[in-house]
Chimera marker file (.cmm) of the C-alpha trace (Angstrom):
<marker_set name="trace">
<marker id="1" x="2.743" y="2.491" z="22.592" r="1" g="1" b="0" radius="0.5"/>
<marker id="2" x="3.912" y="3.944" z="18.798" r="1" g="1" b="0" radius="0.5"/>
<marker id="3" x="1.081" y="5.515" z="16.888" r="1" g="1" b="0" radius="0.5"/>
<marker id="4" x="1.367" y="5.106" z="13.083" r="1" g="1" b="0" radius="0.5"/>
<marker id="5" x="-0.529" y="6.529" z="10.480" r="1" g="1" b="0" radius="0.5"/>
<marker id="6" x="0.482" y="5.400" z="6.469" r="1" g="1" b="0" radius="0.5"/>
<marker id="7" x="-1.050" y="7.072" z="3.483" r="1" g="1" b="0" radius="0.5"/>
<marker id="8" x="-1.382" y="5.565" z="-0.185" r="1" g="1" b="0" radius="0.5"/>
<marker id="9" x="-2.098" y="7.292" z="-3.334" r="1" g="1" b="0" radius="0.5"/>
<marker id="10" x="-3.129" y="4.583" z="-5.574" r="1" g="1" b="0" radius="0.5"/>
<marker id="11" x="-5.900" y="2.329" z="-4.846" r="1" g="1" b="0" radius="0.5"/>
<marker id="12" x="-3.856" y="-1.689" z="-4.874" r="1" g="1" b="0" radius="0.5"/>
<marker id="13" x="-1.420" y="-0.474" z="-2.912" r="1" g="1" b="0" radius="0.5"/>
<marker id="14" x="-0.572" y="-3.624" z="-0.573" r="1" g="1" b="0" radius="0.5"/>
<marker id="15" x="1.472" y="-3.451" z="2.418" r="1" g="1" b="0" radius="0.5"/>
<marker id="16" x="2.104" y="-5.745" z="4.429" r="1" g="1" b="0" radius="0.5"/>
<marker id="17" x="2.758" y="-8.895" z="5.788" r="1" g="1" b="0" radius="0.5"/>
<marker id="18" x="4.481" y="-7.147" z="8.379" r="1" g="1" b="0" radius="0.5"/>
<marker id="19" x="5.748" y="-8.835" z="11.779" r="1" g="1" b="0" radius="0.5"/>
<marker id="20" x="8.234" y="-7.988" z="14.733" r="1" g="1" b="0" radius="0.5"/>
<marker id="21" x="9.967" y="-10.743" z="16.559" r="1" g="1" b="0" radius="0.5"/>
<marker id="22" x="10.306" y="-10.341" z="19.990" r="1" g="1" b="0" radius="0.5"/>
<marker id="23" x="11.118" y="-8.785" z="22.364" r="1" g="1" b="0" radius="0.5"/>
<marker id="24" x="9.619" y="-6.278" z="19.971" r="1" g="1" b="0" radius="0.5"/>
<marker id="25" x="6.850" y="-7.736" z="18.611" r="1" g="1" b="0" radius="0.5"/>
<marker id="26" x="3.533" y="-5.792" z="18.170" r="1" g="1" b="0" radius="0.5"/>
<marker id="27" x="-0.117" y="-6.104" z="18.849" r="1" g="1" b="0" radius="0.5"/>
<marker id="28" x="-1.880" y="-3.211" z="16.572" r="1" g="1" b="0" radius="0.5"/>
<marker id="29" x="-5.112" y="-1.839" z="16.736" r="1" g="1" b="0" radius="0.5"/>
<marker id="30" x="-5.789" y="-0.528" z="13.218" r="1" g="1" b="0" radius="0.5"/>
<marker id="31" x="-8.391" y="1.921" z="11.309" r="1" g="1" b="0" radius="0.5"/>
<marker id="32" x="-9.259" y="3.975" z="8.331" r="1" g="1" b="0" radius="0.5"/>
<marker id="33" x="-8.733" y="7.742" z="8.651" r="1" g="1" b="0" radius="0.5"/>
<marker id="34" x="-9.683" y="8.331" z="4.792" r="1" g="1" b="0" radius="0.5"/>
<marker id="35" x="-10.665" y="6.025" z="2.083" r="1" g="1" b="0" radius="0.5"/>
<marker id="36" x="-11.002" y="2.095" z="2.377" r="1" g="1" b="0" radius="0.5"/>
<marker id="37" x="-8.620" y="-0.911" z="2.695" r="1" g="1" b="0" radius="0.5"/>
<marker id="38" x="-9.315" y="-4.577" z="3.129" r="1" g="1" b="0" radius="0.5"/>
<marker id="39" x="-7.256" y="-5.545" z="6.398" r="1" g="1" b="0" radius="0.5"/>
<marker id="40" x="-5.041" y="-8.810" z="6.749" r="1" g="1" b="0" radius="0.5"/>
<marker id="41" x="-4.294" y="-10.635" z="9.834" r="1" g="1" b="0" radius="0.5"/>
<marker id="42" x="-1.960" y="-14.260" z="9.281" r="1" g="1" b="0" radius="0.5"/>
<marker id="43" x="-1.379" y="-16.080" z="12.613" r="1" g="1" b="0" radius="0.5"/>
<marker id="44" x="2.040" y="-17.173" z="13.121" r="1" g="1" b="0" radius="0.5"/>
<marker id="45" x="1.691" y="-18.637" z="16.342" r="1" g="1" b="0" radius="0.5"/>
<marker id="46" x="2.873" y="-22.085" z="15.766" r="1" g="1" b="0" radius="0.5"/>
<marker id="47" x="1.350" y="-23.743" z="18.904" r="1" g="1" b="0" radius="0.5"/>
<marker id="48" x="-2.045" y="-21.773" z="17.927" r="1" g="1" b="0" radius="0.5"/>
<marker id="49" x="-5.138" y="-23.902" z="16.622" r="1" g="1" b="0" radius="0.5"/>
<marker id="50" x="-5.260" y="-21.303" z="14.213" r="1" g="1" b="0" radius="0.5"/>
<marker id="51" x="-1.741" y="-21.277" z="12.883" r="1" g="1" b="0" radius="0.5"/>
<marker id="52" x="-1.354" y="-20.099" z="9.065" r="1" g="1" b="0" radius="0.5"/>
<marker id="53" x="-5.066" y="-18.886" z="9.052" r="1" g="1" b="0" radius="0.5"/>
<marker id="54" x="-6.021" y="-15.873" z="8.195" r="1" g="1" b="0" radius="0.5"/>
<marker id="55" x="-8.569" y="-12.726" z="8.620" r="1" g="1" b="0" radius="0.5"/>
<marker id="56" x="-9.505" y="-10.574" z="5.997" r="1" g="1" b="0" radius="0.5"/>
<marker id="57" x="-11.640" y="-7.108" z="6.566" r="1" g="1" b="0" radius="0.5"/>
<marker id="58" x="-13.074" y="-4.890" z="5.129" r="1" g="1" b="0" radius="0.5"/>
<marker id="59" x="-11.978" y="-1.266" z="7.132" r="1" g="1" b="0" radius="0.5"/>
<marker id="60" x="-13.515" y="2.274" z="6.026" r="1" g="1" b="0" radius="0.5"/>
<marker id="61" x="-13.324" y="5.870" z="7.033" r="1" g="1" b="0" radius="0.5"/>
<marker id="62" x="-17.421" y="6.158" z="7.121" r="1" g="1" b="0" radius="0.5"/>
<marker id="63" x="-17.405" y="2.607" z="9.227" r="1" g="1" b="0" radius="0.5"/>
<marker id="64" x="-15.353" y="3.916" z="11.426" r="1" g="1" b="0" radius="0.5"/>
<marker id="65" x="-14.594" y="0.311" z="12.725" r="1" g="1" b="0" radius="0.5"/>
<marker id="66" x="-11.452" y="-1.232" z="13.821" r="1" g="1" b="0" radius="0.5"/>
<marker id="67" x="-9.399" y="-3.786" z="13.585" r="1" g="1" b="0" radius="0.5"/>
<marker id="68" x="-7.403" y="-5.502" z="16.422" r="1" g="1" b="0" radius="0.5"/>
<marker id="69" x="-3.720" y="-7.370" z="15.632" r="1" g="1" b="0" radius="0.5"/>
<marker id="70" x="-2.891" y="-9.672" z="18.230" r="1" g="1" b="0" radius="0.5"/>
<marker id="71" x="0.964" y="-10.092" z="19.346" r="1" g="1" b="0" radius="0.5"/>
<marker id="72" x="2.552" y="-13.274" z="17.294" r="1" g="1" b="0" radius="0.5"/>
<marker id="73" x="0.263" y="-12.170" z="14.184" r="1" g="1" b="0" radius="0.5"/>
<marker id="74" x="1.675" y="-10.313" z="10.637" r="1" g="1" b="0" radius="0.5"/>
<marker id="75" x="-0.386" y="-7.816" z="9.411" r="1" g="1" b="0" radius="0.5"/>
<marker id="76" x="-0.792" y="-6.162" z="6.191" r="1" g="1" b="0" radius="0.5"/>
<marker id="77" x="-3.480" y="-4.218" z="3.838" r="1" g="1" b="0" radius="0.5"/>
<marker id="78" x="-4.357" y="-3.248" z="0.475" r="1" g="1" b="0" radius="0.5"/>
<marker id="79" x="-6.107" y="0.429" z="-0.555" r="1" g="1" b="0" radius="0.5"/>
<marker id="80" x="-9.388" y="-0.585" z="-2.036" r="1" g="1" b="0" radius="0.5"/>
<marker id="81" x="-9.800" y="3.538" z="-3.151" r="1" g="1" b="0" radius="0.5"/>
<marker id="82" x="-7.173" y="6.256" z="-3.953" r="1" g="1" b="0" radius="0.5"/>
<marker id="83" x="-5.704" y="8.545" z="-1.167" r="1" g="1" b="0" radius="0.5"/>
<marker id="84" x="-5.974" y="6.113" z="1.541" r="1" g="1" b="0" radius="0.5"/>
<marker id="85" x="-4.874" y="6.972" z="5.083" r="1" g="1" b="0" radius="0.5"/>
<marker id="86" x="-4.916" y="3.842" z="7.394" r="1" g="1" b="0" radius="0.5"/>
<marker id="87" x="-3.674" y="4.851" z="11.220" r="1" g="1" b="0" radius="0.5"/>
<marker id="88" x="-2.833" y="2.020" z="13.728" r="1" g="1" b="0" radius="0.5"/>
<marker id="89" x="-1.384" y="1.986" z="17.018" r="1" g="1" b="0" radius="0.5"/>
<marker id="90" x="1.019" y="-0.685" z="18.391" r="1" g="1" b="0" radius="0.5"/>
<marker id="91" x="2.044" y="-1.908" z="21.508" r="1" g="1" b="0" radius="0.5"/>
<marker id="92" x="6.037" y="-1.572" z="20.777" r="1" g="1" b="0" radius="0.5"/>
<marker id="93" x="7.735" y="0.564" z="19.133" r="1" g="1" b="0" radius="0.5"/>
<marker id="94" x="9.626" y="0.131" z="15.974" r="1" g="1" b="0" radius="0.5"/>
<marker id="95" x="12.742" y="-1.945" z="15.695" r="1" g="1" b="0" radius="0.5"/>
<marker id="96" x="14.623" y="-2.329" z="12.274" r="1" g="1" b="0" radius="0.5"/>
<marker id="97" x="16.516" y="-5.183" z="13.965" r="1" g="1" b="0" radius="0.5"/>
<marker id="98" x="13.562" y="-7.291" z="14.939" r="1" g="1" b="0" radius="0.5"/>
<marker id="99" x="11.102" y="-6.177" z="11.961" r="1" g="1" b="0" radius="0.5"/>
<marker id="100" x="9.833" y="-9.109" z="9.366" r="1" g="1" b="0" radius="0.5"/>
<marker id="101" x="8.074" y="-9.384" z="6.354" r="1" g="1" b="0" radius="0.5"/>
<marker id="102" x="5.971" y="-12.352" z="5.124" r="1" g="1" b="0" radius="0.5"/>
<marker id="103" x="5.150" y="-12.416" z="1.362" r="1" g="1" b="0" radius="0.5"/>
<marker id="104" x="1.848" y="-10.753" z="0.797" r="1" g="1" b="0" radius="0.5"/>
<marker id="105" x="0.913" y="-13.658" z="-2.021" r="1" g="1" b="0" radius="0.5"/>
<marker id="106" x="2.471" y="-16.620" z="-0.362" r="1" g="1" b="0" radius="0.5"/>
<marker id="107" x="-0.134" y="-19.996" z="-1.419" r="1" g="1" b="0" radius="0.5"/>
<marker id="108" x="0.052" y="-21.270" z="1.718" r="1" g="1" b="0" radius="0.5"/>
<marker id="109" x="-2.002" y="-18.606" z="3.474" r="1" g="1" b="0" radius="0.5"/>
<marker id="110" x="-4.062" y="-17.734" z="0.599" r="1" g="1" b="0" radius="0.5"/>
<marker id="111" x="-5.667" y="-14.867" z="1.170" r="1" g="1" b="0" radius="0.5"/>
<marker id="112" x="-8.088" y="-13.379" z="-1.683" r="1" g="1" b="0" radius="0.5"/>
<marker id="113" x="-6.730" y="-9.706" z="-2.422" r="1" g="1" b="0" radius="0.5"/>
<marker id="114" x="-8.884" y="-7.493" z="-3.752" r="1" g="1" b="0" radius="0.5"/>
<marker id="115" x="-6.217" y="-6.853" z="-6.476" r="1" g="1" b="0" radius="0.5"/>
<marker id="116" x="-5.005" y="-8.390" z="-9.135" r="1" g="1" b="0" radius="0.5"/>
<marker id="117" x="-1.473" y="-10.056" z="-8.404" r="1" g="1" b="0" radius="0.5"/>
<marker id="118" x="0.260" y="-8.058" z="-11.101" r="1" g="1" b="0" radius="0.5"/>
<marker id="119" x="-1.531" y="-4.962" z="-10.800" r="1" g="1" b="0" radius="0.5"/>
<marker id="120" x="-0.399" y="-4.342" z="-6.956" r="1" g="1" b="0" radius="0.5"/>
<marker id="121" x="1.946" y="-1.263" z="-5.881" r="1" g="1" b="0" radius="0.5"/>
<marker id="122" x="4.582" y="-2.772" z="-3.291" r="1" g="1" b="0" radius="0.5"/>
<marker id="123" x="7.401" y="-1.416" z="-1.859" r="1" g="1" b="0" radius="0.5"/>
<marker id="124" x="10.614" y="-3.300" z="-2.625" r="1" g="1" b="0" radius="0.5"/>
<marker id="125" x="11.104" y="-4.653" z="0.347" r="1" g="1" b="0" radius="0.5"/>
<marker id="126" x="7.465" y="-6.078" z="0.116" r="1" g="1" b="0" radius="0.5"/>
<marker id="127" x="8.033" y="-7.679" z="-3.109" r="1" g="1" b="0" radius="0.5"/>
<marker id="128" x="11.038" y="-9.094" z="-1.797" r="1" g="1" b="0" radius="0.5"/>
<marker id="129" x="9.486" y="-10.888" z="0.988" r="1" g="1" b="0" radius="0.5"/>
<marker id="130" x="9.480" y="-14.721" z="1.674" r="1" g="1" b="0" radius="0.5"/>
<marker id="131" x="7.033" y="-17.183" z="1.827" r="1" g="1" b="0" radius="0.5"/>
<marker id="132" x="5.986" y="-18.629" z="5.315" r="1" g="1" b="0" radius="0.5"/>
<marker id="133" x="7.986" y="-21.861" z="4.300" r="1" g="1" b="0" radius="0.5"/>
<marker id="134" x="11.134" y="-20.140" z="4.086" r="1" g="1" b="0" radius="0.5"/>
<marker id="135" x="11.125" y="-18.174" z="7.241" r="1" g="1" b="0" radius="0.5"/>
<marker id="136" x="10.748" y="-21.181" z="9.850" r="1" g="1" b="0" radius="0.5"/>
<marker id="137" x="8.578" y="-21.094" z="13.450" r="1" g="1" b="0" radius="0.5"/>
<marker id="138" x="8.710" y="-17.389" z="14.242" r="1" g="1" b="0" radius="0.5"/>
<marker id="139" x="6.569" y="-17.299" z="17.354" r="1" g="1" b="0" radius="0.5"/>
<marker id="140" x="6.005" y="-20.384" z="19.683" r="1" g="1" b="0" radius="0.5"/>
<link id1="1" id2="2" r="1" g="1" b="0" radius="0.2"/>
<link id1="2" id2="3" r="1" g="1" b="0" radius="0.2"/>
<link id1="3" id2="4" r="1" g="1" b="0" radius="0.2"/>
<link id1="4" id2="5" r="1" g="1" b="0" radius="0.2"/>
<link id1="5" id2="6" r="1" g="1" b="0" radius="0.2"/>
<link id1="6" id2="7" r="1" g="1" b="0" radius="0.2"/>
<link id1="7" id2="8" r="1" g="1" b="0" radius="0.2"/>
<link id1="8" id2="9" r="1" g="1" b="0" radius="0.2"/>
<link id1="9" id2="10" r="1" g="1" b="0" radius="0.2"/>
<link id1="10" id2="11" r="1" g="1" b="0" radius="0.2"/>
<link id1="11" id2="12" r="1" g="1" b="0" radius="0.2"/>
<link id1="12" id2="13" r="1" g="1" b="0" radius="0.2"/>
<link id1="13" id2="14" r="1" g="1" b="0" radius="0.2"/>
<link id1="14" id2="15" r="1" g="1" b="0" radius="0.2"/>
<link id1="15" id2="16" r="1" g="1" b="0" radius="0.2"/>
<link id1="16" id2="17" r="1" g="1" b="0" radius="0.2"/>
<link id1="17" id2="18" r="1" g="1" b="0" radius="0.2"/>
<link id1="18" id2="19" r="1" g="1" b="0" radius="0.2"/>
<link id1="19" id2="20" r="1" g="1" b="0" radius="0.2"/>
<link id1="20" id2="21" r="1" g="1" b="0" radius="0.2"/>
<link id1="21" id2="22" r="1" g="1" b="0" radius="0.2"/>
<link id1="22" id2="23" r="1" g="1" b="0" radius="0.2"/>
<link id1="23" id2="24" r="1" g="1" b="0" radius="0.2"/>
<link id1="24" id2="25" r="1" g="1" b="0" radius="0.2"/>
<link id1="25" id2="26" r="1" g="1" b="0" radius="0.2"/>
<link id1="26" id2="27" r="1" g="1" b="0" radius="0.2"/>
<link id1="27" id2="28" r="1" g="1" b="0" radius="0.2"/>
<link id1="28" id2="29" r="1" g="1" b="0" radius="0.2"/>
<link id1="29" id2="30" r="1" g="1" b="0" radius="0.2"/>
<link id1="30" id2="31" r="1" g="1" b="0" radius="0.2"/>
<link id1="31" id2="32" r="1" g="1" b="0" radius="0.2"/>
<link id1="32" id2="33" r="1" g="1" b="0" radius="0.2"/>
<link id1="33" id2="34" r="1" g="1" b="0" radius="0.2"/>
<link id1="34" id2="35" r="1" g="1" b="0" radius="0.2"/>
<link id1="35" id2="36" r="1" g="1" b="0" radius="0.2"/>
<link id1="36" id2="37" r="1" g="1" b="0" radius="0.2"/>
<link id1="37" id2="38" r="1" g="1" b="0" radius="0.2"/>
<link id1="38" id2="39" r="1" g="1" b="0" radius="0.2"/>
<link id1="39" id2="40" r="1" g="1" b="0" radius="0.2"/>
<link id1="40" id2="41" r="1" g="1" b="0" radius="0.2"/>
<link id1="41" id2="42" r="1" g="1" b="0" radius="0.2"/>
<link id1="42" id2="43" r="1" g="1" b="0" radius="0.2"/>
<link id1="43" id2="44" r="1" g="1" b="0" radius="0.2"/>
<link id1="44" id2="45" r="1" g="1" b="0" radius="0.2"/>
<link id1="45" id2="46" r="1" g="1" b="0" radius="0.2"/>
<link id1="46" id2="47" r="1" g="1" b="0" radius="0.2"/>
<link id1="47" id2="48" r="1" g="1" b="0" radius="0.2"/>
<link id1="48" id2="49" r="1" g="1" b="0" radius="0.2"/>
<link id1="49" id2="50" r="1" g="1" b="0" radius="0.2"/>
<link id1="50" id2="51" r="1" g="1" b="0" radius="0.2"/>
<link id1="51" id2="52" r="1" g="1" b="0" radius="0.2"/>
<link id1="52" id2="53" r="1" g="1" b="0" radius="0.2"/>
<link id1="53" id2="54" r="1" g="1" b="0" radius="0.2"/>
<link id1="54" id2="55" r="1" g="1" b="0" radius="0.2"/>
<link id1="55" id2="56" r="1" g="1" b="0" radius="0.2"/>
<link id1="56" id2="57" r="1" g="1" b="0" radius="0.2"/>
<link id1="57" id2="58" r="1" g="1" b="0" radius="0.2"/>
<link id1="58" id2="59" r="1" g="1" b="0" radius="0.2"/>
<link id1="59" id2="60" r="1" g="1" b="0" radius="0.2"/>
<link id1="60" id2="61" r="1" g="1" b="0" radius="0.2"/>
<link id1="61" id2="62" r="1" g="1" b="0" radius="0.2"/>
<link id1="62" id2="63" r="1" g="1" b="0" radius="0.2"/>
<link id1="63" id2="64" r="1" g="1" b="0" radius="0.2"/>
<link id1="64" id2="65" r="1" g="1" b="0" radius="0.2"/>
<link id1="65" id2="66" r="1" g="1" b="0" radius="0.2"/>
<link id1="66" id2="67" r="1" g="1" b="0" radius="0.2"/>
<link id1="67" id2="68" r="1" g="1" b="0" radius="0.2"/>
<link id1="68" id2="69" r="1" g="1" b="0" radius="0.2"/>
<link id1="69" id2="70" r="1" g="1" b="0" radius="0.2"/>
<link id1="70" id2="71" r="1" g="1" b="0" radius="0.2"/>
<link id1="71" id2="72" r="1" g="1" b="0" radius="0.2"/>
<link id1="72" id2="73" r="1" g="1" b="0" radius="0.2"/>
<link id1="73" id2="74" r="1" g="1" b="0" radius="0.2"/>
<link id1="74" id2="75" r="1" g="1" b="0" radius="0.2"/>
<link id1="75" id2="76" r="1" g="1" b="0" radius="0.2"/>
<link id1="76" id2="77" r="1" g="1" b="0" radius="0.2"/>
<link id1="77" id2="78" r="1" g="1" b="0" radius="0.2"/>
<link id1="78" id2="79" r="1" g="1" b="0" radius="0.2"/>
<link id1="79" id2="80" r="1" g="1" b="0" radius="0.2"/>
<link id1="80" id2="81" r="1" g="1" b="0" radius="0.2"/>
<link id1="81" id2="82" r="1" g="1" b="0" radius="0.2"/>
<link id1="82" id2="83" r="1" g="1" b="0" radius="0.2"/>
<link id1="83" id2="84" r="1" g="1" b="0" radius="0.2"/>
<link id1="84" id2="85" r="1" g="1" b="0" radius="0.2"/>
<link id1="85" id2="86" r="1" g="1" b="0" radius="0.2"/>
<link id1="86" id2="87" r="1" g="1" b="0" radius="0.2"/>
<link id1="87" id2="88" r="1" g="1" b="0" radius="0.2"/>
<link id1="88" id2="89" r="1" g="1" b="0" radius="0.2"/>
<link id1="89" id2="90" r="1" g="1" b="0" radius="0.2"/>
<link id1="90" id2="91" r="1" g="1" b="0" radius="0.2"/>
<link id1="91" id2="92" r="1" g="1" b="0" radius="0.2"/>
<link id1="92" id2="93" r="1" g="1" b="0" radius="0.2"/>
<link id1="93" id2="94" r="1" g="1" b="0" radius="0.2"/>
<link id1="94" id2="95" r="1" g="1" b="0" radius="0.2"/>
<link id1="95" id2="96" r="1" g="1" b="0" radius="0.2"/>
<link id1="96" id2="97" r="1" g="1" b="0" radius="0.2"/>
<link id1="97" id2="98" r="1" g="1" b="0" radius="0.2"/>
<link id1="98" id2="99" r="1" g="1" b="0" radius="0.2"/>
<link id1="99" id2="100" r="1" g="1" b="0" radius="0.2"/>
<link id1="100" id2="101" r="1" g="1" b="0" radius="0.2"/>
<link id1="101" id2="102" r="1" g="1" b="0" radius="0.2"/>
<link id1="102" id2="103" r="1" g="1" b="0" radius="0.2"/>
<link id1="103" id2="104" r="1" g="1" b="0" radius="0.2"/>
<link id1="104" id2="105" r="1" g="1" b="0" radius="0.2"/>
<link id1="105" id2="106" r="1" g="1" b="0" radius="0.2"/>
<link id1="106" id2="107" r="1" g="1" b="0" radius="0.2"/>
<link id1="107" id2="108" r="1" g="1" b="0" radius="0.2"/>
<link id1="108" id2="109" r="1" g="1" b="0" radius="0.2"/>
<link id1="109" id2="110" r="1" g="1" b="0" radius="0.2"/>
<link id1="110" id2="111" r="1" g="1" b="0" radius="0.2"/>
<link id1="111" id2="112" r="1" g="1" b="0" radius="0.2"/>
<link id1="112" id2="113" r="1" g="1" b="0" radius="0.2"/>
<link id1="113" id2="114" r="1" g="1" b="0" radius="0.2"/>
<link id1="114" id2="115" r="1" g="1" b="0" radius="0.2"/>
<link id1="115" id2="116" r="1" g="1" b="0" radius="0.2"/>
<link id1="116" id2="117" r="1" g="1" b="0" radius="0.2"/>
<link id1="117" id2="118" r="1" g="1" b="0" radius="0.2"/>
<link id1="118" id2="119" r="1" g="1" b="0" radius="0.2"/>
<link id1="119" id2="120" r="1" g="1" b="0" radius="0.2"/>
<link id1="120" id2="121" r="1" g="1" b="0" radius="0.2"/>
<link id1="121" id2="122" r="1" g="1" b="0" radius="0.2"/>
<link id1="122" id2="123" r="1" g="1" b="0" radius="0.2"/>
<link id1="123" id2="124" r="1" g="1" b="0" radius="0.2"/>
<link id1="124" id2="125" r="1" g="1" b="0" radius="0.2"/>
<link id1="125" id2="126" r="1" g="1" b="0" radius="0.2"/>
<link id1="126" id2="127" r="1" g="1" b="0" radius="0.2"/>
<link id1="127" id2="128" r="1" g="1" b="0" radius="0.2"/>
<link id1="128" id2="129" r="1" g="1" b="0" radius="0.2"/>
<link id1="129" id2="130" r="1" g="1" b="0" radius="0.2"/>
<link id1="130" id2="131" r="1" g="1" b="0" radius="0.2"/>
<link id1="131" id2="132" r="1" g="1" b="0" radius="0.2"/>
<link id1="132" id2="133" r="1" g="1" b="0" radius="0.2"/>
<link id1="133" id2="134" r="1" g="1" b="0" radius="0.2"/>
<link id1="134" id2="135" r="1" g="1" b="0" radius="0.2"/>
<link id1="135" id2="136" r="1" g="1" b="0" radius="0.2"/>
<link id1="136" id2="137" r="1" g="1" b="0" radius="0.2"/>
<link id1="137" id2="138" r="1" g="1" b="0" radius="0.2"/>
<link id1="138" id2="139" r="1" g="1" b="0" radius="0.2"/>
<link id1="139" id2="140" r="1" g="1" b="0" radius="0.2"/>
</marker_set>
């Protein structure tokens, strides 16, 4: 078990859609240490009734709630206020070599961000990141 913690200045920051491939990949249990985020979950389990869905959730410091990743999912956020701290626990630890990114706007999933497409702060390597149709089955 890795324990994380990430903190954003800006509100829009969006991070994410992050994934490990195995034998590395991660189930995360997720929460909101200081300010708000809205929480993304994308299932990439291909055999999975649910494949290509989505969950989106609203996390918050004063909630206090969490949010639970299952293995074979990607997972990303966006800062819905300034000086956000987000803290999430996973159930392997860290591996450059098997780490993924899905793009955070990809059509196919669809997910409704809470900011507008050109206004979001990403990270290069989250701005680089390719759709779901270009990165094939990932997870059976």
């Amino acid at each position: 078990m890795q324990d994380n913690q990430s903190f954003s200045v800006h509100a829009g920051t969006v991070r994410g859609l992050h994934f490990q491939l195995e034998p590395f990949a991660q189930a995360k249990l997720v929460r909101v240490l200081a300010g708000s985020i809205l929480d993304v979950a994308v299932d990439l389990r291909r055999s999975s009734p649910t494949y290509l869905r989505h969950v989106a959730v609203r996390l918050d410091a004063q909630k206090g709630e969490q949010l639970y990743v299952p293995t074979g999912f990607a997972h990303g956020f966006c800062t819905l206020e300034p000086n956000t701290m987000a803290a999430y626990k996973v159930s392997a630890y860290y591996s450059r070599e098997h780490d993924r990114s899905l793009a955070w706007n990809d059509p196919e999933i669809g997910v409704k961000w809470t900011v507008d497409l050109d206004a979001a702060v990403l990270s290069d390597k989250d701005r680089a990141a390719p759709n779901v149709k270009d990165i094939g089955p990932v997870f059976a």
